[in-house]
Backbone atoms as SQL, in Angstrom:
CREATE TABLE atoms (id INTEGER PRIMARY KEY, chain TEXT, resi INTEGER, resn TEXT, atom TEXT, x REAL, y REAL, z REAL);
INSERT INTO atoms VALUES
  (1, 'A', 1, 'UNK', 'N', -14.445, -8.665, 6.536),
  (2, 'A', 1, 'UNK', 'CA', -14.384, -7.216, 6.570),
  (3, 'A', 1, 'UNK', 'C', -14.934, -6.728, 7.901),
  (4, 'A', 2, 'UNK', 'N', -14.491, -5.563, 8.486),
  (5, 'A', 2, 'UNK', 'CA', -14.715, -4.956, 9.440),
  (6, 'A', 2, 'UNK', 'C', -15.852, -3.953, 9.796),
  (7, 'A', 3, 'UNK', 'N', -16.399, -4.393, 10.733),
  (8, 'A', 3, 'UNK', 'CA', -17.901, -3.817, 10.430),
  (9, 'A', 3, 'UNK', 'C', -17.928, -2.138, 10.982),
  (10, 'A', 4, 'UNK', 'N', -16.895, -2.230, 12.003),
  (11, 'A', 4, 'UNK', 'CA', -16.425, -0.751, 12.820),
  (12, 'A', 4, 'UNK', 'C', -16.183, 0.638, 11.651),
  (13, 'A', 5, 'UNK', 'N', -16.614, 1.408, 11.353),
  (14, 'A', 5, 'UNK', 'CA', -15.865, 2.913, 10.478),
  (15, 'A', 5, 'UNK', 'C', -14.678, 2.580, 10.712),
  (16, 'A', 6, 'UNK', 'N', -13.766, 2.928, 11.799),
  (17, 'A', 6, 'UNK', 'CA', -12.623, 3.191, 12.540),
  (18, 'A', 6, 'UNK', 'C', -11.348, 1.585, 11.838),
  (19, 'A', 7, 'UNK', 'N', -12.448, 0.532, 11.837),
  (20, 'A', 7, 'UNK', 'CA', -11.886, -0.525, 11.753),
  (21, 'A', 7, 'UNK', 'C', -11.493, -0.697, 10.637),
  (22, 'A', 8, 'UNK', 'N', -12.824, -0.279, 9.478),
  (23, 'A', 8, 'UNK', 'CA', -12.412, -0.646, 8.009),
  (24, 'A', 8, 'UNK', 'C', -11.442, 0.427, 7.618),
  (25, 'A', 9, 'UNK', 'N', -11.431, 1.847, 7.960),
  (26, 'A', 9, 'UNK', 'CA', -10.463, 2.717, 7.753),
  (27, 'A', 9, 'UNK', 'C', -9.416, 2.548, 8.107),
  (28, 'A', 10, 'UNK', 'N', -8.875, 1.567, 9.384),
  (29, 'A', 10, 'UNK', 'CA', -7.502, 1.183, 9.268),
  (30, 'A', 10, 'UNK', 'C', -6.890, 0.192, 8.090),
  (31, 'A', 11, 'UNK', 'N', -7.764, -0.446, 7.908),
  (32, 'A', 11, 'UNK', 'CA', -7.349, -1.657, 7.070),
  (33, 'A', 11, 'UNK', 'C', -7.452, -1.079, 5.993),
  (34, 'A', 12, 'UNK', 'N', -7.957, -0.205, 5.451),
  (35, 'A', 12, 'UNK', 'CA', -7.473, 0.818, 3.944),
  (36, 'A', 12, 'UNK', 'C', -6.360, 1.725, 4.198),
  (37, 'A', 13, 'UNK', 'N', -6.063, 2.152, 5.192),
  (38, 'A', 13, 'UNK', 'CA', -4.570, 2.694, 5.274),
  (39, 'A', 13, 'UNK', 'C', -4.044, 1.403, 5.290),
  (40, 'A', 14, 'UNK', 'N', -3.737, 0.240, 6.280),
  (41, 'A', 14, 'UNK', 'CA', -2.436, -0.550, 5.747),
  (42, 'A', 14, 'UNK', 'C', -2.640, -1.576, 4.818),
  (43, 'A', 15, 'UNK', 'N', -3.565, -1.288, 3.913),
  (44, 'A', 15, 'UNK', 'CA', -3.659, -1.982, 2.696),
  (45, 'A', 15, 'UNK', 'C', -2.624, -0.898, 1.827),
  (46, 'A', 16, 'UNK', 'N', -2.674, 0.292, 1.941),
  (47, 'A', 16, 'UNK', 'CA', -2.011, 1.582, 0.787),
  (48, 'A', 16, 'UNK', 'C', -1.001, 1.228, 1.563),
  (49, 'A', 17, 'UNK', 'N', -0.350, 1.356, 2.845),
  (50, 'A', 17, 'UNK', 'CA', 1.314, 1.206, 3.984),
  (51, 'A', 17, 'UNK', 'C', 1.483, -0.334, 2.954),
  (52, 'A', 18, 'UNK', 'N', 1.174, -1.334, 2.937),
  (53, 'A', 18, 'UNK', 'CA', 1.893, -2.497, 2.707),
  (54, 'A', 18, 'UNK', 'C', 2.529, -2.564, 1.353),
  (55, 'A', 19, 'UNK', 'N', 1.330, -1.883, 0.598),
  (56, 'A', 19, 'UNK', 'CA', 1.930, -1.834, -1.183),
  (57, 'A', 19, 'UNK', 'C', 3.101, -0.449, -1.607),
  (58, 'A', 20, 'UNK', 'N', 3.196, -0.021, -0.145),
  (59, 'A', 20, 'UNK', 'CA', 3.958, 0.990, -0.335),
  (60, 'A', 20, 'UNK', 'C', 5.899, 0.372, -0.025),
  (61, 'A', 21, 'UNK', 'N', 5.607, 0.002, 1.182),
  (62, 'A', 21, 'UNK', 'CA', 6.559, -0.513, 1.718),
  (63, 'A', 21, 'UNK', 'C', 7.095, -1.831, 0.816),
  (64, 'A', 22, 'UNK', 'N', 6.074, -2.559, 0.256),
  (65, 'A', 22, 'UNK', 'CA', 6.511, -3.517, -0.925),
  (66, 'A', 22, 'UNK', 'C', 7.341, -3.207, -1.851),
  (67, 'A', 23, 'UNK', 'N', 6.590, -2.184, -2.277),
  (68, 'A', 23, 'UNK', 'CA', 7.610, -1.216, -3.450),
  (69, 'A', 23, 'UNK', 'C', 9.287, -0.610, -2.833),
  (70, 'A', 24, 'UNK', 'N', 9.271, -0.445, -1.898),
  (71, 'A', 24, 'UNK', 'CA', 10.358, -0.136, -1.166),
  (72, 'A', 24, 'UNK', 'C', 11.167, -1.680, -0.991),
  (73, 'A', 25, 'UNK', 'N', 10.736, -2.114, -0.756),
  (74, 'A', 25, 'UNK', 'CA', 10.980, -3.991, -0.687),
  (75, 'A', 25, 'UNK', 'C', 11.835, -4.333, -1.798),
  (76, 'A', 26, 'UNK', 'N', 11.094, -4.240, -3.062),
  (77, 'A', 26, 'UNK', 'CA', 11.465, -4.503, -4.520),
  (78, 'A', 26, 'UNK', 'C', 12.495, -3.927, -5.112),
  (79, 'A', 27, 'UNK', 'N', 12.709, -2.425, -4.710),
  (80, 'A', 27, 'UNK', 'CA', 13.473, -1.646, -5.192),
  (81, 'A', 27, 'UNK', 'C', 15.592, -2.159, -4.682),
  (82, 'A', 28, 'UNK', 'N', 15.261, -2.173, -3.285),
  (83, 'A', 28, 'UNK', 'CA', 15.838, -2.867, -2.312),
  (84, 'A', 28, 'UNK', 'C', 16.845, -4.107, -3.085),
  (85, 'A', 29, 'UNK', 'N', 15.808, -5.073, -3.578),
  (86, 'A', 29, 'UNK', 'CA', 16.090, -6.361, -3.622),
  (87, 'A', 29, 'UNK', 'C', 16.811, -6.092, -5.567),
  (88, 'A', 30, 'UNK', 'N', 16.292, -5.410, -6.233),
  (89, 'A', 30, 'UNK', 'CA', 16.910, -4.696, -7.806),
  (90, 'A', 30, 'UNK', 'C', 17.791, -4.112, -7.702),
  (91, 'A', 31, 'UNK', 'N', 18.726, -3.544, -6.849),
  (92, 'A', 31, 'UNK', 'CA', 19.887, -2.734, -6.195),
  (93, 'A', 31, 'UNK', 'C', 20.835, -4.088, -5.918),
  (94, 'A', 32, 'UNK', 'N', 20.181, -5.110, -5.008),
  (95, 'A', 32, 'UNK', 'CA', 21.387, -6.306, -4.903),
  (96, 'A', 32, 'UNK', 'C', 21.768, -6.801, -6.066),
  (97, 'A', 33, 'UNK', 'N', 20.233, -7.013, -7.062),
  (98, 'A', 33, 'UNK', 'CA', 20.809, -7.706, -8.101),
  (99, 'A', 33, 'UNK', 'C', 21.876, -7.238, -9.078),
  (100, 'A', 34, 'UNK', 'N', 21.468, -5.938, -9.185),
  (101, 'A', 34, 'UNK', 'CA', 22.396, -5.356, -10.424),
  (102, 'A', 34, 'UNK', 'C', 23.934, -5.390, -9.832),
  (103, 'A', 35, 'UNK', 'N', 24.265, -4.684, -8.308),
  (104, 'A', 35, 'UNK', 'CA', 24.897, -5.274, -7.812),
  (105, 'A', 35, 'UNK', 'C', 26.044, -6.327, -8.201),
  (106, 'A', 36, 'UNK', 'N', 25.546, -6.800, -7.727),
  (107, 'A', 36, 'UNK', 'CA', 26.099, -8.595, -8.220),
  (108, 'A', 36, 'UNK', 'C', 26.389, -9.214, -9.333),
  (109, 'A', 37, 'UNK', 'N', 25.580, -8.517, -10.434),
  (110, 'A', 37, 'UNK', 'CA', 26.061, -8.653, -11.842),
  (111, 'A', 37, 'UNK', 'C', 27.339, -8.013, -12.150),
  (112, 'A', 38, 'UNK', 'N', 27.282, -6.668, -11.699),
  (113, 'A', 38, 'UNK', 'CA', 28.554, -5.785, -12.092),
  (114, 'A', 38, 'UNK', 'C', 29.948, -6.571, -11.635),
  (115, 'A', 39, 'UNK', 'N', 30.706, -5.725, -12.579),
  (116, 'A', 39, 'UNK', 'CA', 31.948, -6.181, -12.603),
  (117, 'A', 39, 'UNK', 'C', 32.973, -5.066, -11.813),
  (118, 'A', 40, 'UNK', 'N', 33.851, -5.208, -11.235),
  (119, 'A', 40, 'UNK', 'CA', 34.715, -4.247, -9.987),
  (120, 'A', 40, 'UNK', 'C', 34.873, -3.336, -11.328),
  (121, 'A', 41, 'UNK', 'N', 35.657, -3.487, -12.580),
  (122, 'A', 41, 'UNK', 'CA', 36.005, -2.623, -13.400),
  (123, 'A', 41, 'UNK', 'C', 34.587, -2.145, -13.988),
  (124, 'A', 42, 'UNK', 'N', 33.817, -2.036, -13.829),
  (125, 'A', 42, 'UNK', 'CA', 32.694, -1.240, -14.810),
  (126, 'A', 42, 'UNK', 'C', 32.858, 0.059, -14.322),
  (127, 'A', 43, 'UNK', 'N', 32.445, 0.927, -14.664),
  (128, 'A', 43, 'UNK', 'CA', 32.103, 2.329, -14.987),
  (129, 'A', 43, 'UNK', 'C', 31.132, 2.939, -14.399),
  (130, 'A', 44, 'UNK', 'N', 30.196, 2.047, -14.033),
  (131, 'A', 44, 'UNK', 'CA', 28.857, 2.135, -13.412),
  (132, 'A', 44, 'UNK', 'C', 28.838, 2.066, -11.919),
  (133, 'A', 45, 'UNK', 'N', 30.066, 1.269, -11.330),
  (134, 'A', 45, 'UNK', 'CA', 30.064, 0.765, -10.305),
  (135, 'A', 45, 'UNK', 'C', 29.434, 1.979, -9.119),
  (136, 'A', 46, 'UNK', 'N', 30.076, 3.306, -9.359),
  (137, 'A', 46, 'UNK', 'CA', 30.044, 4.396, -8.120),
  (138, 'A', 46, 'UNK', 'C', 28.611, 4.781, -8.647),
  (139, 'A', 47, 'UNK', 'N', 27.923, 4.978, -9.920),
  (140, 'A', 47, 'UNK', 'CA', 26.540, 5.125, -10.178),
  (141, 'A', 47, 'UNK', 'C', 25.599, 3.966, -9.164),
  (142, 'A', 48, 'UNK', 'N', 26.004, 3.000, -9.392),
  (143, 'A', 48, 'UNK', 'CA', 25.120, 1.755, -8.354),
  (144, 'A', 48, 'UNK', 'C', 25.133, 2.226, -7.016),
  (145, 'A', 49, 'UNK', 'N', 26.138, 2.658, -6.809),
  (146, 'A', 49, 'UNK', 'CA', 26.366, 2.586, -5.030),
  (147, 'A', 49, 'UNK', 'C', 25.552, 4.029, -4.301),
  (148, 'A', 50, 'UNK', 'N', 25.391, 4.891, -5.124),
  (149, 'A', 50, 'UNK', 'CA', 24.900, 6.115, -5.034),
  (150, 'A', 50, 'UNK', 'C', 23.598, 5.561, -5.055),
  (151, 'A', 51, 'UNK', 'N', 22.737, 4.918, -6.197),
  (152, 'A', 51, 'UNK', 'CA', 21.589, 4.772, -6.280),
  (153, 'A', 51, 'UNK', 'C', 21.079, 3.784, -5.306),
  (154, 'A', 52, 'UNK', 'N', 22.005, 2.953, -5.065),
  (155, 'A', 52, 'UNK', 'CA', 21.288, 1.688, -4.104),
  (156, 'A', 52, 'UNK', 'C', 21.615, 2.420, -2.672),
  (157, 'A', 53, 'UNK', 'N', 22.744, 3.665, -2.054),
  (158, 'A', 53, 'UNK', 'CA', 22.230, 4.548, -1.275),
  (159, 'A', 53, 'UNK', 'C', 21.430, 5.305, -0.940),
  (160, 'A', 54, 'UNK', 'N', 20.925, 5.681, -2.017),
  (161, 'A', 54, 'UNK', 'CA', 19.466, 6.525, -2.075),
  (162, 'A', 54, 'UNK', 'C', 18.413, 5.734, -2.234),
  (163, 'A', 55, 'UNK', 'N', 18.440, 4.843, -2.732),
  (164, 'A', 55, 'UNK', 'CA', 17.233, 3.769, -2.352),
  (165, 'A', 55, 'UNK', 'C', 17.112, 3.401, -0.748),
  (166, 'A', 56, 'UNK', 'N', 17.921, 2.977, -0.461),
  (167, 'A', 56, 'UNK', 'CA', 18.297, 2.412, 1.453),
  (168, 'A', 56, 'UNK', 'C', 17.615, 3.444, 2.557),
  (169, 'A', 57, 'UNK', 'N', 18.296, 4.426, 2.079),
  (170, 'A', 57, 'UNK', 'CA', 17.902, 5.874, 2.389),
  (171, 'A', 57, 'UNK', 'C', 16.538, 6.423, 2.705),
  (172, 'A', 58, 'UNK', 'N', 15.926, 6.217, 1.469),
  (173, 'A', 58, 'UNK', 'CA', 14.479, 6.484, 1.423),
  (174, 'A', 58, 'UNK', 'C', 13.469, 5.517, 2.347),
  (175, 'A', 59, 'UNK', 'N', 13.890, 4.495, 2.109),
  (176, 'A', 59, 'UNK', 'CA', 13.210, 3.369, 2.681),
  (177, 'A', 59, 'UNK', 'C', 13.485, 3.511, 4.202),
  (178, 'A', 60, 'UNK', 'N', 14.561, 3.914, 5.016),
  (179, 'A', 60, 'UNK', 'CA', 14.686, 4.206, 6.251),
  (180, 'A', 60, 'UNK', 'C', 14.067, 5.307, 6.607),
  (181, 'A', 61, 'UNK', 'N', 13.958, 6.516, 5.987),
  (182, 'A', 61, 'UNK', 'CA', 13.181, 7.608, 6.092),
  (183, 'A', 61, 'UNK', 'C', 11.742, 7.017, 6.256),
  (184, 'A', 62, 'UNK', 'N', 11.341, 6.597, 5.234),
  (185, 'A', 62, 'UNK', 'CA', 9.863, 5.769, 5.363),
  (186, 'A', 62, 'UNK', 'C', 9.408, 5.066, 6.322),
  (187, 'A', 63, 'UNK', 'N', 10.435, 4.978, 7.228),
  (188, 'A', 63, 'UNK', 'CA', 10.417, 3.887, 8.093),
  (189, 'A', 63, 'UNK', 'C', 10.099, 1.992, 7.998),
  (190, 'A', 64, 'UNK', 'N', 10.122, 1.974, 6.900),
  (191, 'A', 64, 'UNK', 'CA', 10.133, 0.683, 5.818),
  (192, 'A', 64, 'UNK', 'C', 11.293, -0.464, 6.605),
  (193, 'A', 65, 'UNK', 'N', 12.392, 0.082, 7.078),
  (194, 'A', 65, 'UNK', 'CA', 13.771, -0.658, 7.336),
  (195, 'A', 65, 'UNK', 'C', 13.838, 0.024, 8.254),
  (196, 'A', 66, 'UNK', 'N', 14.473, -0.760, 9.110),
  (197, 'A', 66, 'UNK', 'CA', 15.413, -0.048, 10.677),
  (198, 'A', 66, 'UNK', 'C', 16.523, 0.753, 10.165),
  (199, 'A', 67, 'UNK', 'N', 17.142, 1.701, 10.968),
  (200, 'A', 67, 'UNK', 'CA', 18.273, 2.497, 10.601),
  (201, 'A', 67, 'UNK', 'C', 19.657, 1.536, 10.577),
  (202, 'A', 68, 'UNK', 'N', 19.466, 0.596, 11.686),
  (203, 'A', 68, 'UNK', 'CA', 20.530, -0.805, 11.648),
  (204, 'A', 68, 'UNK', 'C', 20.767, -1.504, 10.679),
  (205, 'A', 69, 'UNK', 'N', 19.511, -2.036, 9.640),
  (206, 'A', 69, 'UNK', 'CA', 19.629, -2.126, 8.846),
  (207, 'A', 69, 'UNK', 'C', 19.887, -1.855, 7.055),
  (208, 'A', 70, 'UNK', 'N', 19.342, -0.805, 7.573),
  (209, 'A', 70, 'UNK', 'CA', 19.792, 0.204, 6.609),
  (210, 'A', 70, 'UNK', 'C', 21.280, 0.253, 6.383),
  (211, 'A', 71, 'UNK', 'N', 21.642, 0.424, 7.519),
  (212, 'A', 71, 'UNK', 'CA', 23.838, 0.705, 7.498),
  (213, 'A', 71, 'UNK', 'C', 24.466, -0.683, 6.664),
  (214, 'A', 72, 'UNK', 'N', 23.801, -1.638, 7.095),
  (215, 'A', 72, 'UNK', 'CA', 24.087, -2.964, 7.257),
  (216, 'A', 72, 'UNK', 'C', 23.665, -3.312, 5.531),
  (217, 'A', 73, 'UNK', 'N', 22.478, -2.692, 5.102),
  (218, 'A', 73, 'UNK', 'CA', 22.376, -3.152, 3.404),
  (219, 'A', 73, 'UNK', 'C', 23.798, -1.959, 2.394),
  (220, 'A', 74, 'UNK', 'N', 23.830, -0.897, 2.807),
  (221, 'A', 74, 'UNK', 'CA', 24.742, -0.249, 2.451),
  (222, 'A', 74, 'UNK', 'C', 25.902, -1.020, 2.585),
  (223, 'A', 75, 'UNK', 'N', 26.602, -1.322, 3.090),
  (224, 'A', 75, 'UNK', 'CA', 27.877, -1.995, 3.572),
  (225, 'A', 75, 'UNK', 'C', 27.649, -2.847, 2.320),
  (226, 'A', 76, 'UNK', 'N', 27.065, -3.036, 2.653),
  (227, 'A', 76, 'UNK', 'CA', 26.896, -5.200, 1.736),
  (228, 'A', 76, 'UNK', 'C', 27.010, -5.071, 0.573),
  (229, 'A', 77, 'UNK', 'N', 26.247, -3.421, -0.242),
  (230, 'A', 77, 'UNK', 'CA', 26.284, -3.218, -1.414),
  (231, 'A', 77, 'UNK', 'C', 27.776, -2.422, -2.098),
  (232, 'A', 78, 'UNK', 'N', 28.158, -2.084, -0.691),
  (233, 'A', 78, 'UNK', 'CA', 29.861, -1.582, -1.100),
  (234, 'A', 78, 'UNK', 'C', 30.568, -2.684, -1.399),
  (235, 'A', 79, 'UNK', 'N', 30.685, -3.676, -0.411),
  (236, 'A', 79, 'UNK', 'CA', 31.216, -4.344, -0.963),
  (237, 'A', 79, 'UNK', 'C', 31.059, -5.564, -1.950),
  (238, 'A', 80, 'UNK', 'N', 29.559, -5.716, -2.581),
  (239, 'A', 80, 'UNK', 'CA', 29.306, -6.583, -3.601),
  (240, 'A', 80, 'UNK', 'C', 29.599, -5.478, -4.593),
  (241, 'A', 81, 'UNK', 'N', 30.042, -4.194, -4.359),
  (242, 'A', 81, 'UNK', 'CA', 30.528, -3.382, -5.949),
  (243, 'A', 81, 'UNK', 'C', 31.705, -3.437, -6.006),
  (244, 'A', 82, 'UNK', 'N', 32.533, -3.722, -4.219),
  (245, 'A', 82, 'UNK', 'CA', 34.305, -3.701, -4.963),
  (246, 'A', 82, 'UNK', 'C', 34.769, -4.840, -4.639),
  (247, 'A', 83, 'UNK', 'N', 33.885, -6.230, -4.620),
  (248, 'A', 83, 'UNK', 'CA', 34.582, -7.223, -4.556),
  (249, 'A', 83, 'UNK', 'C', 34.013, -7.984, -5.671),
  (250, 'A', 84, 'UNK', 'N', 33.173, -7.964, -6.336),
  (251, 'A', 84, 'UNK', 'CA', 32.657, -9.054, -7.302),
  (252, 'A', 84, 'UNK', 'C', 32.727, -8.687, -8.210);
């Protein structure tokens, strides 16, 4: 532990930034899965793609993900909804 004020107060902000961005992480990675389960004919399919956009979304806002990547998980999730 950090003996500095300045020092230990950073390391309690990116202790709260890491479990934040984790959660952004997780959410991320539950969007591929469901994803991938679905079937091209489900019903759900344009519900997924909306939500795993607004997940992507948020997380780039957060600055969690690059904006590059961000485009780049979108894509991937279009087409794991109209090809699988």
């Amino acid at each position: 532990m950090a003996n500095i004020a300045s020092a230990q107060k950073r390391a309690r902000q990116m202790k709260k930034r890491e479990t934040k961005n984790d959660l952004y992480r997780i959410k991320i990675k539950e969007v591929f899965k469901k994803a991938k389960k679905l079937s091209p004919q489900s019903k759900k399919k344009e519900q997924l793609v909306a939500e795993a956009y607004a997940t992507i979304d948020r997380a780039e806002r957060e600055n969690v993900i690059h904006k590059n990547k961000a485009a780049r998980l979108k894509r991937q999730v279009n087409t794991l909804a109209t090809t699988t």
